[in-house]
C-alpha positions in Angstrom: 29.8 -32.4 -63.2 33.1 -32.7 -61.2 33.0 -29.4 -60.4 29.0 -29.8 -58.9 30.3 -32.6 -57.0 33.0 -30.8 -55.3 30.4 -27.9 -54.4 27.9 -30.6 -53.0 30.7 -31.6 -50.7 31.8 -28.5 -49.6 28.7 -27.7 -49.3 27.8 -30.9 -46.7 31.3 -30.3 -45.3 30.2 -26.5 -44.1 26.7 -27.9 -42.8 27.8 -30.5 -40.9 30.3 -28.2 -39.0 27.4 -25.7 -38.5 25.5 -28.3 -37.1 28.1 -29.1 -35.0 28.6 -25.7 -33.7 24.8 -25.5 -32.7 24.7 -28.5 -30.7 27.6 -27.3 -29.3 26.5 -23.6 -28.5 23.3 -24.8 -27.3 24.4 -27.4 -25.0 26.5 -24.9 -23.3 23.7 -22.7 -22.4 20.9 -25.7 -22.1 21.7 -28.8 -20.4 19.9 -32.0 -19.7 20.4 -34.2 -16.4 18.1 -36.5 -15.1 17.5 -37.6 -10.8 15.9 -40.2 -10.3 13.0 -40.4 -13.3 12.3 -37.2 -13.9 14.9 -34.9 -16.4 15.4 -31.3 -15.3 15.8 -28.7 -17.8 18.6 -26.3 -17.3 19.3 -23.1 -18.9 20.9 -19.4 -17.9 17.6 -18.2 -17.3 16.3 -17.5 -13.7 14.2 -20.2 -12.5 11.2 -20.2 -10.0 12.4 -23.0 -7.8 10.6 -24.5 -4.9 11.6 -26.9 -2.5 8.8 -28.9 -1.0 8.1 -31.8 1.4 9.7 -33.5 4.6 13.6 -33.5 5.5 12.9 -29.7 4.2 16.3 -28.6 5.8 18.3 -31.2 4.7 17.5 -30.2 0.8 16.4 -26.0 1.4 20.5 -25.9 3.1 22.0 -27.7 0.4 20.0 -25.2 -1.9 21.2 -22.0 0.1 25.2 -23.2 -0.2 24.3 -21.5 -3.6 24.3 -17.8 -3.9 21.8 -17.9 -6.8 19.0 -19.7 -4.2 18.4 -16.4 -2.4 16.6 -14.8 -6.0 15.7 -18.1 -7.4 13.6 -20.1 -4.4 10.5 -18.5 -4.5 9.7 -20.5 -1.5 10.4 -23.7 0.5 9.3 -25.9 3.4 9.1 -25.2 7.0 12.8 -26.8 7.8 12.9 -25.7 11.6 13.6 -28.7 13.7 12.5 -26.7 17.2 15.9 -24.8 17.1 15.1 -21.9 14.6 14.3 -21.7 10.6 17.8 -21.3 9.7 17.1 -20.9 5.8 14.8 -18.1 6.6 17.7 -16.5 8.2 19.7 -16.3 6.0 17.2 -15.3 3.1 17.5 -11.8 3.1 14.0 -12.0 1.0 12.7 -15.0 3.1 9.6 -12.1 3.6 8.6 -12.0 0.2 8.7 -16.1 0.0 6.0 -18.2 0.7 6.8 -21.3 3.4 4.8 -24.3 3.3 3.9 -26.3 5.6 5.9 -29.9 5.2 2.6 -31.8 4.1 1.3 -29.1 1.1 -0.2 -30.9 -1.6 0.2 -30.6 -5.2 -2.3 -27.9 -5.9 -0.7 -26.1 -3.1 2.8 -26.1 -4.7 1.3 -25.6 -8.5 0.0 -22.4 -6.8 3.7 -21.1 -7.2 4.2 -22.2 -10.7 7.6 -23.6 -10.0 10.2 -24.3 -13.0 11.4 -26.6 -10.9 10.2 -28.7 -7.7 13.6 -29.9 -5.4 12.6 -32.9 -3.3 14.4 -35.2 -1.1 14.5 -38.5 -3.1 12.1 -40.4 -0.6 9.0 -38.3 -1.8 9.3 -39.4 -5.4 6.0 -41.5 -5.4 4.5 -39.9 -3.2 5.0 -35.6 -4.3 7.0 -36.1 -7.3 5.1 -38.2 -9.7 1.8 -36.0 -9.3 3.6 -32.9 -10.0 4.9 -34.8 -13.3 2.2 -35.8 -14.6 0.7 -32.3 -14.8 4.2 -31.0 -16.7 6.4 -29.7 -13.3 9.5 -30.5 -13.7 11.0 -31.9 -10.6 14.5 -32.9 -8.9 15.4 -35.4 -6.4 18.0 -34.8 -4.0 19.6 -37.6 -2.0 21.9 -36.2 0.5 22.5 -39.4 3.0 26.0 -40.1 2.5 29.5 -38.7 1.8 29.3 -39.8 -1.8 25.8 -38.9 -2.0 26.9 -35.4 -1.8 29.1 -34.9 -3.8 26.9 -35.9 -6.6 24.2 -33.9 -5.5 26.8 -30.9 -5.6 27.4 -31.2 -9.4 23.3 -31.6 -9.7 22.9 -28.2 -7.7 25.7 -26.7 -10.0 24.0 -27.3 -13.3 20.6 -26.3 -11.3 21.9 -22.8 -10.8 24.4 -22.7 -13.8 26.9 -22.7 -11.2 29.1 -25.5 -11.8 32.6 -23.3 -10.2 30.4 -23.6 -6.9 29.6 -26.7 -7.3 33.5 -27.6 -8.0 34.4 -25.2 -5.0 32.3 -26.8 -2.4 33.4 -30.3 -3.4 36.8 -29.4 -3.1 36.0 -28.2 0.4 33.9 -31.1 1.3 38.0 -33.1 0.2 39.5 -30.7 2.3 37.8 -30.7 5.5 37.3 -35.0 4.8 41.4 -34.7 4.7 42.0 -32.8 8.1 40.4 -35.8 9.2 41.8 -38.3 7.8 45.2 -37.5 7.8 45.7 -37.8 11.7 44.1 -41.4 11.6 45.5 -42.6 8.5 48.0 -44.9 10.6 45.5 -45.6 13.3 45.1 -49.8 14.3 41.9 -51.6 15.0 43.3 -51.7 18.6 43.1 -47.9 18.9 39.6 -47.2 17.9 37.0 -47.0 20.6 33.9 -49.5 20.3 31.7 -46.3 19.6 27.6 -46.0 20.0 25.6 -43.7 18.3 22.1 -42.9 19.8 18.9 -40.7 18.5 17.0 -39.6 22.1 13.2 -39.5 20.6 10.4 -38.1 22.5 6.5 -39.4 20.9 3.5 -38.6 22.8 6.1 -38.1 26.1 7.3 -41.5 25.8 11.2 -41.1 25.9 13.4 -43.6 23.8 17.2 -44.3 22.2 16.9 -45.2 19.0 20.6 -46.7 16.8 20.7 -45.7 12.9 21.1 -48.2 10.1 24.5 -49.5 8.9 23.6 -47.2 5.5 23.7 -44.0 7.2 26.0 -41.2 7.6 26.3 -41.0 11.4 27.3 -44.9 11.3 30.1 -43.6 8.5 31.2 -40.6 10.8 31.8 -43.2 13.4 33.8 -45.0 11.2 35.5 -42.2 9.3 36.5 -40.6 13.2 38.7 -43.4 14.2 35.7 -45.3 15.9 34.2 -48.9 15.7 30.5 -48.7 15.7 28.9 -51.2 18.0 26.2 -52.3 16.1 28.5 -53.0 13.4 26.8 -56.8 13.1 22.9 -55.9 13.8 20.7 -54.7 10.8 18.5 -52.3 11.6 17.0 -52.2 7.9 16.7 -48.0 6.7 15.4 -46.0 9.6 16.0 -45.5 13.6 15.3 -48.7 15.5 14.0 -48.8 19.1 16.6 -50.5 21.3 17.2 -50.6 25.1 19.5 -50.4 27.8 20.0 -54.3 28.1 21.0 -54.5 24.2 23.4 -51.7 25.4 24.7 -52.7 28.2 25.5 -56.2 26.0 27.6 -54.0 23.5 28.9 -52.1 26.1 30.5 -49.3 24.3 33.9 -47.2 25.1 31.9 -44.1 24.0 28.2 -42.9 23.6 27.3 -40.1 21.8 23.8 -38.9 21.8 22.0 -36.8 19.2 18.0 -35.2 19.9 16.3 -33.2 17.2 13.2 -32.1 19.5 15.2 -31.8 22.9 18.3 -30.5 23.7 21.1 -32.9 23.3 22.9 -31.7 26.2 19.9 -32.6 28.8 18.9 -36.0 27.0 22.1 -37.0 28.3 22.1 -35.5 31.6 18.4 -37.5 31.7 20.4 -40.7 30.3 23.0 -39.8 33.4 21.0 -39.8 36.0 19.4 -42.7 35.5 20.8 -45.5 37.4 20.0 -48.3 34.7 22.9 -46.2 32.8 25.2 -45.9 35.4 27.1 -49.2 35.0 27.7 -48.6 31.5 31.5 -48.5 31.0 31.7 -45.1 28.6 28.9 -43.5 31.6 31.6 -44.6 34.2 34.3 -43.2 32.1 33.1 -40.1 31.6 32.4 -40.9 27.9 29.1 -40.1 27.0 28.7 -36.9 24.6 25.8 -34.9 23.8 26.2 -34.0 19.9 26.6 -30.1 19.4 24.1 -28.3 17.6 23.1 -24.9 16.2 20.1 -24.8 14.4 20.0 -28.7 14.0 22.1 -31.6 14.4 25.7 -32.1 13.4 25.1 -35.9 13.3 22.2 -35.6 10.4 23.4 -35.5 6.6 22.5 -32.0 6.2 26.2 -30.2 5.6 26.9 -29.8 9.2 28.0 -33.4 9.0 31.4 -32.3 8.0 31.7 -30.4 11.7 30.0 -33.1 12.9 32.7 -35.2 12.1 35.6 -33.1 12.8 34.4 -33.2 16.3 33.7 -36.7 16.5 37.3 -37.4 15.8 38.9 -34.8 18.6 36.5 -36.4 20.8 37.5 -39.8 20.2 41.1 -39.1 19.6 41.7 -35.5 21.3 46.0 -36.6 21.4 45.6 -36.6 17.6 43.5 -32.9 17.4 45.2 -30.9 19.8 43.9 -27.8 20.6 41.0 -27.9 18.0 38.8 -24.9 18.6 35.7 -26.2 17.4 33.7 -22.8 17.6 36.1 -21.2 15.4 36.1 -23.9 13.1 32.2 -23.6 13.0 32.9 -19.8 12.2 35.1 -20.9 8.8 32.3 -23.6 7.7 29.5 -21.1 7.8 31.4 -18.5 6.0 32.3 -20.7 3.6 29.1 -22.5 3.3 26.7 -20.1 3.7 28.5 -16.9 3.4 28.2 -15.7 7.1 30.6 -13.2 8.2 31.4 -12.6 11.9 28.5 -10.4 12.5 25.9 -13.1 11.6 27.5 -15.8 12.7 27.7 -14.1 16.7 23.8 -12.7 16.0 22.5 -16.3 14.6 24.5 -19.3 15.1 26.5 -18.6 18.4 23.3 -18.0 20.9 22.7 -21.7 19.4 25.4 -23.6 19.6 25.4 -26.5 22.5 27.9 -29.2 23.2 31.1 -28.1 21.9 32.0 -28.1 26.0 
């Protein structure tokens, strides 16, 4: 009897431990994380992933700072802004994808038969849900702030089993955050500029500026260059707001800088320039209003290019602190290291692009 008992111990002993093994073999190689509501199934098997829906770019560039997206998105959103569809560039196999247009519906997309739908986290409701309810298994990226991303960075790495990318781009994101930071670290209230950040929109040929919510990265970037936004005490509640030259002209900033996603930054501000309503503006006397550079889109917008963005910002606001910062060979690092563009590509794609960097 005492000999049975001993055998039924060992013998729960050895299954528990087997047990154990299995859950630990399997979660290596299939992992569960959940976005938002929906849990997406990982495993080291090739997926079918499409990326759907509005801000395409912002989530289709995230996806290509992966090697694995060039075999695994079987197709994505129309992300160009007016400037060139800079994820079809890149895609060596972009001609055997399918791009949607921004509005496709769910039938559209089930078309595909995607293992996984990427959306930005604003189309939950509206794209996601339908797509769950029919058994697509979906993934919500939010991408609107520094911290933002570096969470959606370990998402993407499980996505693509990739989790040494994942690690390597955040460490870059620290680095390039640091070369910033560094030079301001001991910088007093006193020394930052009263800064203004401005979206120059264009609707059915009606010109506006537009100033961004407290929430949002280009408010951050102001903040994180040395700067002190101006609209520090308004709230704008979570999108662009409509404002006007007297409401500017009452802040009355040291420095403007002006982004346009559907115009060239360069001429919205030579248009601002001109116009003598803008001429008495201190940072328009001054010299001191700045069109934000661009390639294919933005560097003010939370898509990567944030992180030149920002560099930039900070010469521009404190050029005694950046000296001779070459910022077009600093945009030649970032997309190799992003995006894997050597030399070649980089002169063939992003250089006939770039504005503002004079």
């Amino acid at each position: 009897m005492l000999a049975r008992d001993h055998f039924l111990e060992f013998y729960m002993s050895v299954l528990r431990i087997l047990i154990l093994l299995t859950l630990v073999f399997y979660s290596s190689i299939f992992s569960v994380y959940a976005r938002g509501n929906a849990e997406i199934e990982s495993s080291g098997e090739t997926k079918r992933i499409v990326q759907a829906g509005s801000s395409a770019f912002l989530v289709e560039n995230a996806l290509y700072l992966f090697p694995e997206a060039v075999d695994q998105v079987v197709a994505m959103a129309d992300g160009n802004q007016g400037r060139g569809f800079f994820a079809g560039d890149i895609d060596p196999g972009i001609v055997e994808k399918t791009v949607l247009p921004r509005t496709a519906n769910t039938e559209a997309i089930l078309a595909l038969q995607p293992d996984i739908v990427v959306l930005k986290n604003f189309l939950e409701k509206r794209m996601g849900e339908p797509l769950e309810r029919v058994g697509v298994k979906t993934i919500y990226l939010d991408l609107e702030t520094p911290e933002a991303w570096m969470e959606d960075l370990v998402v993407l790495g499980e996505l693509f089993d990739d989790s040494e990318r994942a690690e390597e781009l955040q460490e870059m994101f620290r680095a390039r955050i640091a070369v910033v930071e560094k030079p301001l670290k001991n910088l007093h209230d006193s020394e930052k500029p009263r800064t203004l950040v401005l979206y120059r929109s264009v609707k059915d040929g009606v010109k506006a500026v537009n100033v961004p919510p407290l929430s949002w990265i280009q408010t951050q970037m102001v903040e994180m260059a040395g700067g002190e936004p101006v609209w520090g005490d308004a709230d704008f509640g979570e999108r662009w707001t409509r404002t006007g030259i007297e409401q500017i002209a009452a802040w009355d900033p040291d420095v403007i800088f002006v982004a346009a996603y559907h115009m060239d930054a360069v001429d919205a501000v030579d248009e601002l320039i001109q116009d003598s309503t803008w001429s008495s503006l201190r940072a328009v006397e001054n010299g001191n209003i700045h069109a934000f550079p661009a390639d294919y889109h933005s560097w003010d917008q939370p898509d990567v290019r944030w992180l030149l963005g920002l560099q930039w910002m900070a010469a521009t606001l404190h050029p005694e602190l950046f000296p001779g910062l070459d910022m077009e060979s600093e945009a030649r690092t970032f997309f190799n290291e992003m995006f894997f563009i050597d030399d070649t590509a980089f002169n063939e794609y992003i250089k006939p692009r770039l504005t503002g960097l004079n």
